[in-house]
C-alpha positions as CSV (number, residue, x, y, z in Angstrom):
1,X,-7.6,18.5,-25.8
2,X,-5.4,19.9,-23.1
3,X,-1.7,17.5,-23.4
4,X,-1.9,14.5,-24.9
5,X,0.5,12.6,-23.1
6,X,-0.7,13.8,-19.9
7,X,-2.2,10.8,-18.8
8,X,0.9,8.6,-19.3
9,X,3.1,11.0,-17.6
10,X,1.0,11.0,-14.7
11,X,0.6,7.0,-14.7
12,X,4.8,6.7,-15.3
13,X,4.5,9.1,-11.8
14,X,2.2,6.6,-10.4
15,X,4.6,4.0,-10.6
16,X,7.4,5.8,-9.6
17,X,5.2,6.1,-6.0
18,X,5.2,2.0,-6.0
19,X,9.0,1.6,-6.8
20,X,10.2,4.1,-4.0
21,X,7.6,2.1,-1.5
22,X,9.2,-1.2,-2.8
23,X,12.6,0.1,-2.0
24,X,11.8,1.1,1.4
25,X,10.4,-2.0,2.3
26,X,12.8,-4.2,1.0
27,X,15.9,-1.6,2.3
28,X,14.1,-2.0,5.4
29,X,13.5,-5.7,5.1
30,X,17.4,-6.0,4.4
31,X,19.4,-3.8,6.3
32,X,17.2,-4.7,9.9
33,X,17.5,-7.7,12.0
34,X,16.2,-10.1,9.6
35,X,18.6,-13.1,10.2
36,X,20.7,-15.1,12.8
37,X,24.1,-16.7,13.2
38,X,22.7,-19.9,14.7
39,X,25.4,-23.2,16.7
40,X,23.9,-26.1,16.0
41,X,25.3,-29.6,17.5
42,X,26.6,-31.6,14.7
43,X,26.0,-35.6,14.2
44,X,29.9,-35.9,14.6
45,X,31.0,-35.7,18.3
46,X,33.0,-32.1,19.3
47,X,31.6,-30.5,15.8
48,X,29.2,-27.8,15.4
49,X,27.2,-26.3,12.9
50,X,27.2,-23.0,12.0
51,X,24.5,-21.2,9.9
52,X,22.3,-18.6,9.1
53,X,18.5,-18.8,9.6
54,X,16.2,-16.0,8.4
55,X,13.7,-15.0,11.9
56,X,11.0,-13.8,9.2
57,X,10.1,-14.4,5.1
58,X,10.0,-11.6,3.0
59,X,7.2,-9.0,3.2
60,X,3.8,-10.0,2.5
61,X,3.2,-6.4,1.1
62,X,6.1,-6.9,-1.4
63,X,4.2,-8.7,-4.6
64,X,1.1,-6.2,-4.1
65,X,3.7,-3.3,-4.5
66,X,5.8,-5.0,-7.3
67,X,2.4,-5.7,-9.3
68,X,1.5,-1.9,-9.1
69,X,4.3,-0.9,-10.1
70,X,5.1,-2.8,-13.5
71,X,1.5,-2.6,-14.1
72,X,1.5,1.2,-14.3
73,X,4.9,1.0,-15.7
74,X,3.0,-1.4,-18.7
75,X,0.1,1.1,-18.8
76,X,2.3,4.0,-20.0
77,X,3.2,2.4,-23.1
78,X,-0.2,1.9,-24.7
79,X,-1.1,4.9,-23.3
80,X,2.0,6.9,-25.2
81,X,0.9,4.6,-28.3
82,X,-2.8,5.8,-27.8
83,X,-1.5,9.2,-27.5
84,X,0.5,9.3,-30.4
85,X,-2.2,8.0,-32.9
86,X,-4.8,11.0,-31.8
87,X,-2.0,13.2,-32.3
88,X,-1.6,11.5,-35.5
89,X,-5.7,11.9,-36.1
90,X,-5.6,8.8,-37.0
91,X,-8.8,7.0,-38.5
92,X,-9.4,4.3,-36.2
93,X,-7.4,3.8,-32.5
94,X,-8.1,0.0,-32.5
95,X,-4.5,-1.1,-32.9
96,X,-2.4,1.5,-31.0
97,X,-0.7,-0.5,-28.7
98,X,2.9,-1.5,-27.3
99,X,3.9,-4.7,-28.9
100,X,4.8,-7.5,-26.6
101,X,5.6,-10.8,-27.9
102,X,7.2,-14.3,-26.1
103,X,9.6,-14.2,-29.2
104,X,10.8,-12.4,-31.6
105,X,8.4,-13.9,-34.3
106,X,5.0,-13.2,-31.9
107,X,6.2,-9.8,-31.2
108,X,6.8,-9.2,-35.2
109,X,3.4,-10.4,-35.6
110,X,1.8,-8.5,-32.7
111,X,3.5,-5.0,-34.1
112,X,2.2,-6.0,-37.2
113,X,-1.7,-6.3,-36.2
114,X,-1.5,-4.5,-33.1
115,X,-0.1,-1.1,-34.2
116,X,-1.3,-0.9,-37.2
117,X,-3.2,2.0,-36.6
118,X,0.2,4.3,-35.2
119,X,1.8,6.4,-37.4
120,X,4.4,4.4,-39.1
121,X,7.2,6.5,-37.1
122,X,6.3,5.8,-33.6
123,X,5.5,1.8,-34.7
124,X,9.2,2.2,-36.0
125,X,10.1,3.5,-32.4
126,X,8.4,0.7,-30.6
127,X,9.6,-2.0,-33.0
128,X,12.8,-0.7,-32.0
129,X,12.5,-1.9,-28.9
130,X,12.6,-5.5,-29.1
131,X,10.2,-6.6,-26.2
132,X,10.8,-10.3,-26.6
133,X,12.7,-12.4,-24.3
134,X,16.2,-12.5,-25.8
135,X,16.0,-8.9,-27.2
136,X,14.6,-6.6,-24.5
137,X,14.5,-9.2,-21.7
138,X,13.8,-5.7,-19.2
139,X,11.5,-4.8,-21.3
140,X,9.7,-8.3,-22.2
141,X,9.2,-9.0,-17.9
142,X,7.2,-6.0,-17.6
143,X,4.4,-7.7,-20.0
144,X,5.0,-11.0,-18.2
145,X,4.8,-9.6,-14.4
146,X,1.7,-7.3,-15.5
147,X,-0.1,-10.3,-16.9
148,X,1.0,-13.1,-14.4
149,X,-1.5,-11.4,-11.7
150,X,-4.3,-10.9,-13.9
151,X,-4.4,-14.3,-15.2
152,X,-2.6,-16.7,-12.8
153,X,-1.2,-15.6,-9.3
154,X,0.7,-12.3,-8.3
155,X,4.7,-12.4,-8.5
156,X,6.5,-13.4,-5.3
157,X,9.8,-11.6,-4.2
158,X,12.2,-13.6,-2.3
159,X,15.7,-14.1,-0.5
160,X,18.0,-14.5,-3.4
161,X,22.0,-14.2,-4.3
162,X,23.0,-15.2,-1.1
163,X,26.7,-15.6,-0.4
164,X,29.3,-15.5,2.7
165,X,32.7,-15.8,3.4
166,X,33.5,-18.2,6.7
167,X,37.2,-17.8,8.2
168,X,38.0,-19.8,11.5
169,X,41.3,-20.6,13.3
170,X,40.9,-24.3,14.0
171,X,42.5,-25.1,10.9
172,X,40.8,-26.5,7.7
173,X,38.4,-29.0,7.8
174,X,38.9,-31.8,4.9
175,X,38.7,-30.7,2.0
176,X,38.7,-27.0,2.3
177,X,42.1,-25.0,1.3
178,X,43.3,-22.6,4.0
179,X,41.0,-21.0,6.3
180,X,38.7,-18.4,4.1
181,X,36.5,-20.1,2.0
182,X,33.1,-18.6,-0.1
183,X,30.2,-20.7,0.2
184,X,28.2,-20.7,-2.8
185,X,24.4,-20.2,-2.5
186,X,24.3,-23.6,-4.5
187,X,26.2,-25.4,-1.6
188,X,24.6,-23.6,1.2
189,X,21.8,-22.1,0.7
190,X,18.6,-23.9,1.2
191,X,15.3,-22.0,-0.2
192,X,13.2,-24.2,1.3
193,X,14.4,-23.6,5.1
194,X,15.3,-19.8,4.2
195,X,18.9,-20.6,6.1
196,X,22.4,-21.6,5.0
197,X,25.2,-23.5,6.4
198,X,28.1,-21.9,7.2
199,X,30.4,-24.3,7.8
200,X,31.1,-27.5,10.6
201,X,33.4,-26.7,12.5
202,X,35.5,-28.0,15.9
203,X,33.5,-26.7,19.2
204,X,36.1,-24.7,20.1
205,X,37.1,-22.8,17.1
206,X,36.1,-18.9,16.6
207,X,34.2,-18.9,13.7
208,X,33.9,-15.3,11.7
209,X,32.8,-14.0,8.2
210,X,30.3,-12.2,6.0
211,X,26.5,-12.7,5.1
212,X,25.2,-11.3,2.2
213,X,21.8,-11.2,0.4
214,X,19.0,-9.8,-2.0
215,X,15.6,-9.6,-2.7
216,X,15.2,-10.8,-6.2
217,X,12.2,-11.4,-8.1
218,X,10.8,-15.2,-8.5
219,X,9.0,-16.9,-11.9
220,X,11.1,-14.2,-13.8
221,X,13.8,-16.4,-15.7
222,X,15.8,-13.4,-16.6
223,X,15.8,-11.6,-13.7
224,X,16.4,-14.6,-11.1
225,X,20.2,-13.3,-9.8
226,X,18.9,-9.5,-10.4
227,X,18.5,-7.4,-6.9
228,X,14.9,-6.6,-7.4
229,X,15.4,-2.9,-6.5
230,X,18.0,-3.1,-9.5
231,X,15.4,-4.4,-11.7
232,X,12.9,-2.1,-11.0
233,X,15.2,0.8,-11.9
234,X,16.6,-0.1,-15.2
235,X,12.6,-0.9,-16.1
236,X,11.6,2.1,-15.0
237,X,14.0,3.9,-17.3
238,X,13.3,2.1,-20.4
239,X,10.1,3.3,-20.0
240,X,11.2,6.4,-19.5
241,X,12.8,6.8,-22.7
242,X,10.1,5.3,-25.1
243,X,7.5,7.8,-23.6
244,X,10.3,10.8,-23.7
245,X,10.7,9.3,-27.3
246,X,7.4,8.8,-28.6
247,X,6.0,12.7,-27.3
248,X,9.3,14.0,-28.9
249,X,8.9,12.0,-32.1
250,X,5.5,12.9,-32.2
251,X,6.6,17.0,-31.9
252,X,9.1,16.6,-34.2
253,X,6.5,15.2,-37.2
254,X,4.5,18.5,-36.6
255,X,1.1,16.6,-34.8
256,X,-0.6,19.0,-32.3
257,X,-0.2,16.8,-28.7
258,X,-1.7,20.2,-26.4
259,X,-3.9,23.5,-26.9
């Protein structure tokens, strides 16, 4: 024995790796040329369109690099519960794992069978955690992402919580209140065509505003209006802390984790 918890340290590093190359490529993805104010003529004579189309979809590369990354991120726990139960020198390391459940009553029942071979302080820790949807919903994506590739498809990322602001100086069209107006992504946004409508305006009026836009992560109910990048992160850290937790919980009981 050398360190214990070396092996999920180094796999926590691992994904660390895939979340900084997922950043890049969706900062890069993001901040360069990706999209175009576009005039359209409109059905109505001396009206035009004005929208937004996206020149290219979102990186092929992006759901590869997502699926490393939670998967790692999903490794470390079982491997800090593995860790903990030979620190523990415990007699069997069948049931050492992280407990994941779709509720709260399926992960009760999974922490009940599948930890029952952990110490009873670190299956404390982890039943602290809540990874069920509606208690750790970070947490509780992590299992879902991980296993979504191995047993269905991988995760896509894709354009999400796209806004703008329109202004123009040919006066209101019907309906709209003064001459700034935010366009919700539910009005026009279409996910289909990757563009959104602006507003129709008269041919001559000078049209101006503000495009915004994230890359969010798709199939994930509770992360749907979350910038991926953002997800990633806060992820990231709770894993963080139940490994930082479980090795210090496991020095503070007195069980011998490295020569």
């Amino acid at each position: 024995m050398t360190d214990l918890f070396y092996s999920p340290r180094l796999t926590f590093a691992r994904a660390q790796h895939h979340i900084k190359d997922f950043n890049r490529v969706v900062g890069d993805f993001v901040h360069r040329d990706t999209w175009a104010h576009v005039v359209d003529k409109d059905s109505q004579p001396g009206k035009e369109i004005h929208k937004i189309e996206f020149l290219r979809p979102t990186p092929d590369t992006l759901p590869c690099i997502l699926f490393d990354a939670v998967n790692n991120l999903r490794a470390v726990l079982d491997q800090a519960g593995y860790a903990a139960a030979v620190a523990a020198g415990s007699p069997s390391l069948k049931a050492v794992k992280f407990p994941f459940g779709p509720t709260e009553t399926d992960f009760r029942n999974n922490l009940a069978g599948g930890c029952k071979d952990l110490p009873p302080e670190i299956r404390a820790l982890f039943e602290r955690q809540n990874a069920y949807e509606g208690g750790n919903n970070a947490l509780w994506a992590i299992n879902e992402m991980a296993n979504a590739k191995k047993h269905f498809a991988l995760i896509r990322a894709r354009i999400g919580n796209v806004s703008a602001a329109v202004s123009h100086d040919a006066g209101p069209p019907p309906g709209m209140a003064g001459e700034f107006k935010k366009i919700s992504p539910a009005v026009g946004w279409d996910a289909e065509k990757n563009e959104m409508i602006l507003i129709i305006a008269d041919a001559d009026a000078d049209v101006r505003g503000h495009f915004a836009f994230t890359v969010v992560i798709d199939s994930i109910k509770v992360l749907a209006r979350k910038d991926a990048r953002h997800a990633l992160y806060e992820m990231s850290s709770i894993v963080q802390g139940i490994l930082l937790a479980t090795e210090a919980e496991c020095r503070r009981l007195g069980f011998k984790i490295s020569d």
